[in-house]
C-alpha positions as CSV (number, residue, x, y, z in Angstrom):
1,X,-37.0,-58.3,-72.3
2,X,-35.5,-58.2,-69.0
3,X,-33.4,-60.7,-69.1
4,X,-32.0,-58.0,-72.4
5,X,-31.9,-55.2,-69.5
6,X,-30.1,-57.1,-67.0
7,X,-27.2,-58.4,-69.7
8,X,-27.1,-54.6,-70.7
9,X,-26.7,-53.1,-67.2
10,X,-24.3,-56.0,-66.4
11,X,-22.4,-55.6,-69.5
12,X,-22.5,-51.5,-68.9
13,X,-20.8,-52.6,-65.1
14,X,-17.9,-54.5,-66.5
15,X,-17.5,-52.0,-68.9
16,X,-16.7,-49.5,-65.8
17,X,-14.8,-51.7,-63.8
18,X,-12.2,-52.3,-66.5
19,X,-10.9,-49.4,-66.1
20,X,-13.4,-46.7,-68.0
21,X,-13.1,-47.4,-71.8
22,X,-9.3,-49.0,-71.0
23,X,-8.6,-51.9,-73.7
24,X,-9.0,-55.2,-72.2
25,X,-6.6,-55.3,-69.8
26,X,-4.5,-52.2,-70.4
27,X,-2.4,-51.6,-66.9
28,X,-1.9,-48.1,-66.6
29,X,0.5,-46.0,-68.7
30,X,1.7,-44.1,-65.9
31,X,2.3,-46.2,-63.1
32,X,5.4,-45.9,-61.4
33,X,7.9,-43.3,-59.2
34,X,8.3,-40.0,-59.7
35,X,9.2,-36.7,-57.8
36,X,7.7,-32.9,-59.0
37,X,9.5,-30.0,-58.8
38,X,8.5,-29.5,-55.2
39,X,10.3,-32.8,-54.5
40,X,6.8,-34.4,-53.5
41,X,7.4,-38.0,-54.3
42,X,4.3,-39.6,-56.9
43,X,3.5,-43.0,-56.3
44,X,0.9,-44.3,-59.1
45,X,-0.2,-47.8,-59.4
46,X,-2.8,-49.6,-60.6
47,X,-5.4,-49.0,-57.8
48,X,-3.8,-45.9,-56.0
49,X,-2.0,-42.3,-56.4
50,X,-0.2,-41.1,-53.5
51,X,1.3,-38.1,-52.8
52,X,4.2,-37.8,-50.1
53,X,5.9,-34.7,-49.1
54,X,8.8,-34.3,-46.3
55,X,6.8,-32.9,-43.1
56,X,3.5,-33.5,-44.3
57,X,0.7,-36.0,-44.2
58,X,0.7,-38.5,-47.6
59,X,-2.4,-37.4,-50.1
60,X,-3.9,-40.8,-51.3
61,X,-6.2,-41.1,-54.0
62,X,-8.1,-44.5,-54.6
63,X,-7.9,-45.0,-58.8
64,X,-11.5,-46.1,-59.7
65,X,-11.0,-45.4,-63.8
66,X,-8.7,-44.7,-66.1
67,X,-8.4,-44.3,-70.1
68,X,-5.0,-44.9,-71.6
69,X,-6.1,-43.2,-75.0
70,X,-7.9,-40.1,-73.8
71,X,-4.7,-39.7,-70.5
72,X,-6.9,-39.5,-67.4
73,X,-7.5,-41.3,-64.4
74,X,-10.4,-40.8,-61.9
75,X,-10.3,-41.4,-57.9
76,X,-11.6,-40.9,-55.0
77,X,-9.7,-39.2,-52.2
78,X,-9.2,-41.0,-49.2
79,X,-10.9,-40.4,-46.3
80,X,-8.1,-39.4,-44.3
81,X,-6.3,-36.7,-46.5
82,X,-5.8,-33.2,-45.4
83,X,-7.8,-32.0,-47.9
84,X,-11.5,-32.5,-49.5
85,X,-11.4,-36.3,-47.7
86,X,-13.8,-38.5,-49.5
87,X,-14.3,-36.2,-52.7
88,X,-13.5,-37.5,-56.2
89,X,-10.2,-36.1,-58.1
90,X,-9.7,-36.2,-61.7
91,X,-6.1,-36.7,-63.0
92,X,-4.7,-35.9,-66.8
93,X,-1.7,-36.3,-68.0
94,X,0.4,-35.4,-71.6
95,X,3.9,-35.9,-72.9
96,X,5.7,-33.3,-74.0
97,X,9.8,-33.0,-75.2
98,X,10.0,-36.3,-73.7
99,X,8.9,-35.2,-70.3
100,X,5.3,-36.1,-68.1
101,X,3.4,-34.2,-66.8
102,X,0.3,-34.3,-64.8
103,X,-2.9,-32.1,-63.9
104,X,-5.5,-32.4,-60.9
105,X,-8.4,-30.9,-63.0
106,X,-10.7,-32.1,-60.1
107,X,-10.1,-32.3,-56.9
108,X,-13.1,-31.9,-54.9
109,X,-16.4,-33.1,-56.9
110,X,-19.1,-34.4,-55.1
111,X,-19.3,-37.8,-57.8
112,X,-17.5,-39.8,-59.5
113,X,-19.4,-39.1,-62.5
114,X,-18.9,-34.7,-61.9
115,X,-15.0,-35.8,-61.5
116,X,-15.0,-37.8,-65.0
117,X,-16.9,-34.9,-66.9
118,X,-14.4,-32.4,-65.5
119,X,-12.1,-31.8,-69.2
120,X,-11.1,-28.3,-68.0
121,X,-7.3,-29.5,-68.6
122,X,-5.9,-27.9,-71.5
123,X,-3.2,-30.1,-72.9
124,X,-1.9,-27.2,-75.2
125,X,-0.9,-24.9,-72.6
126,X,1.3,-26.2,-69.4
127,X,2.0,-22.7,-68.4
128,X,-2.0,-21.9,-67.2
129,X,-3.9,-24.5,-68.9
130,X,-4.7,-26.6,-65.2
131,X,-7.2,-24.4,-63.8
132,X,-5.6,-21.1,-64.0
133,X,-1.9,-22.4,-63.5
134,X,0.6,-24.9,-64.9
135,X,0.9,-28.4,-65.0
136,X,3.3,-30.3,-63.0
137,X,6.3,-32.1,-64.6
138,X,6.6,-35.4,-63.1
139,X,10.5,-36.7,-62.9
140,X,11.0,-40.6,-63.2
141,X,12.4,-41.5,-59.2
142,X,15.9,-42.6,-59.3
């Protein structure tokens, strides 16, 4: 029997590393270049989302879990951003006319786990649908 419990809690582990519920080796649907309509450059990649703006400090957000299929990503933000250092962000993302765009629904939980359950991001309304305002159009970077 506990032999059962350690395959099940190892099994649960791998499950999580992969990439949260990510099919076997899925890379991320959204990596790559892009500037916002701010002209804040987006760099996404497999383990990392980082945010540079002219005159500022870069925002850098360590990708822990993503899901393809439901458009999310969960990180943790570095220790040395500006803001909420160290707290857990939640990222979604839709299409829409072609275009992507992208909403922080969390940005400051306490746990990975409070980041993941944060669904607040309402995919049917860009104009106020990301806590109260719109989502952000992400442009591919030329």
């Amino acid at each position: 029997m506990r032999l059962a419990k350690v395959s099940l809690v190892a099994a649960s582990l791998a499950f999580v590393l992969s990439g949260c519920g990510s099919s076997g080796g899925d890379k991320l649907e959204i990596a790559g270049t892009y500037t916002d309509d701010w002209q804040t450059t987006h760099t996404v990649t497999e383990t990392t989302w980082t945010m540079h703006a002219e005159g500022m400090s870069d925002s850098v957000f360590h990708i822990v879990a993503y899901d393809n299929d439901a458009d999310y990503l969960v990180a943790q933000n570095d220790s040395n951003n500006e803001y909420n250092p160290d707290k857990w962000s939640r990222f979604d993302w839709t299409e829409k006319d072609g275009a992507l765009y992208y909403c922080q629904a969390a940005f400051d939980a306490d746990t990975q786990e409070a980041a993941t359950a944060n669904t607040s991001a309402d995919r049917n309304d860009l104009e106020s649908g990301c806590g109260g305002f719109s989502w952000s159009k992400l442009t591919p970077a030329q």
